[in-house]
N, C-alpha and C positions, 0 to 999 in steps of 0.2 A: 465477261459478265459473271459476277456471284449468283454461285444457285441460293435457292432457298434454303435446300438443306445444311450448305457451309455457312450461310448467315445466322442460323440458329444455333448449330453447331458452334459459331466464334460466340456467340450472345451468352450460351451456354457455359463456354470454358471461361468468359469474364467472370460473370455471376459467381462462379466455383474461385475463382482467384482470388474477387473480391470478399464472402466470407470467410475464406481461409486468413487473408490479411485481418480481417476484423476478431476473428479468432486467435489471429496469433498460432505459433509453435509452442508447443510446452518448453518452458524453460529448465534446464538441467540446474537444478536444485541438488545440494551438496547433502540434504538431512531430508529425506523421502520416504514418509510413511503412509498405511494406509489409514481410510476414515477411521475406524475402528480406534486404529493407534491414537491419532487424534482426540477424536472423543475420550479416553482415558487419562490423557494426561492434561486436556485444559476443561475446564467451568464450560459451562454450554455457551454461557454469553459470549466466554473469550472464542470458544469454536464458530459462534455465528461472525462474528469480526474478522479472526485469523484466514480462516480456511474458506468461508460463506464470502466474505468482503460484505458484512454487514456493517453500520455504524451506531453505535451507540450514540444515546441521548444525548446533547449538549447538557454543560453544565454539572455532569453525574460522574466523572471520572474525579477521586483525591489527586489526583495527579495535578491536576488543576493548578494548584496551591503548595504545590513543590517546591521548595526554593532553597535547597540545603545543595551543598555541592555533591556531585556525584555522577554516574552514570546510567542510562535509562536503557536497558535490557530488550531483546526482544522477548514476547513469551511464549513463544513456540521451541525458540531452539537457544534462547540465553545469548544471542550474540550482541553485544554491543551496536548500540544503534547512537547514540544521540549523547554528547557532554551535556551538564547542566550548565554550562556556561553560553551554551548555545538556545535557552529556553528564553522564552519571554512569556508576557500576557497580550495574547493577541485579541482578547476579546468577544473570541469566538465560541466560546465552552469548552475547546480541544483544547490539552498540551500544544502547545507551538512551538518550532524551534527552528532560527534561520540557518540552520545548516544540519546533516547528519555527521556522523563518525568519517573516516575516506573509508570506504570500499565494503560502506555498511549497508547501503539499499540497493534499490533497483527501481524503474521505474517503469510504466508503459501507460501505450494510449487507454484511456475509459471513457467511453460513451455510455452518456445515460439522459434522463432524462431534463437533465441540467445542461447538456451540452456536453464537449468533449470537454471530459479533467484529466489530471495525470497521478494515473493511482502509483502511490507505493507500497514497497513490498521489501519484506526481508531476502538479505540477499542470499542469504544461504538457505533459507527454508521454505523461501515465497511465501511468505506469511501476509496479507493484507494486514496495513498499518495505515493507511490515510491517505492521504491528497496532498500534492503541490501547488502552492500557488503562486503568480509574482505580484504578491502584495506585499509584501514581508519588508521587514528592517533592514537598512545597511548592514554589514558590508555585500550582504548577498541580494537582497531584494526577496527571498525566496521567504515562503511561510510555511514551512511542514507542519500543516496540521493534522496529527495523531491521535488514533483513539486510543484512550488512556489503556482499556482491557488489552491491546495489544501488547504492552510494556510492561516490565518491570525494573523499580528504581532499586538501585541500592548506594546509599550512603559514601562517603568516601572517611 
C-alpha cells in the first residue's frame, strides 16, 4: 500500500516535471547577450518583440507592402530568415511567408491565452519573430506570420 507521504511526494515530483516541460530548457543560442546589450542595440519596440515575445499592432509594420525581391533579416543578429519569393498577403496585418530560409528558425510550444501556438524564433539568436500557423498557401500549407519590427529587408 502507498503511504501518504510517497503519494504526495510522486504528486510533487509531477507537478516539478510538468513546469519544467512547460518552461522548457533554455536553448543554446549561438549570439548571447545580456539585457543591457539588447537594449542598445534595438529600438524599445523592436526589444519588446525580439526578446519580450511582445506583438506588435496589425497593420503598422511597412513590411506589409514589401514586394521587391530580396531577403528579410533577422534584427537581432542579421541572419537571414525568409526569401521574398516566399512572402505573400495573408491578410492578417503581419508579413507572411509560406516558408523560412532552411536552417533559419526554430520553433517551440506557446501557450497563451489563445490556446497553444507555435511561437518562432530566430535560430541563432532566439529572437521572438511570430507564430506558425497551418493556414498558409501551397506548397507548404504553413503561414509564418511575422512581426515586421523583428526583420529587416534588404533589396536584392
Amino acid at each position: 500500500m502507498i503511504s501518504r507521504r510517497k503519494l504526495m511526494s510522486a504528486a510533487a515530483s509531477l507537478a516539478t516535471l510538468a513546469a519544467a516541460g512547460r518552461a522548457g530548457a533554455a536553448e543554446p543560442f549561438e549570439i548571447v547577450r545580456t539585457e543591457a546589450e539588447w537594449r542598445a542595440l534595438l529600438t524599445p519596440a523592436q526589444f519588446a518583440v525580439l526578446r519580450e515575445a511582445d506583438t506588435e499592432r496589425p497593420f503598422t509594420s511597412p513590411l506589409n507592402e514589401e514586394k521587391r525581391a530580396g531577403t528579410f533579416f533577422c534584427a537581432g543578429c542579421d541572419l537571414p530568415l525568409f526569401a521574398s519569393d516566399a512572402k505573400y498577403d495573408s491578410g492578417t496585418g503581419w508579413p507572411s511567408f509560406w516558408k523560412p530560409l532552411p536552417g533559419a528558425v526554430g520553433t517551440k510550444g506557446d501557450w497563451s491565452l489563445l490556446g497553444r501556438r507555435t511561437e518562432v524564433h530566430c535560430r541563432r539568436c532566439g529572437g521572438h519573430l511570430g507564430h506558425v500557423f497551418d493556414d498558409g498557401p501551397a506548397p507548404t500549407g504553413k503561414r509564418y506570420c511575422m512581426n515586421g519590427l523583428a526583420l529587416v529587408f534588404r533589396p536584392s
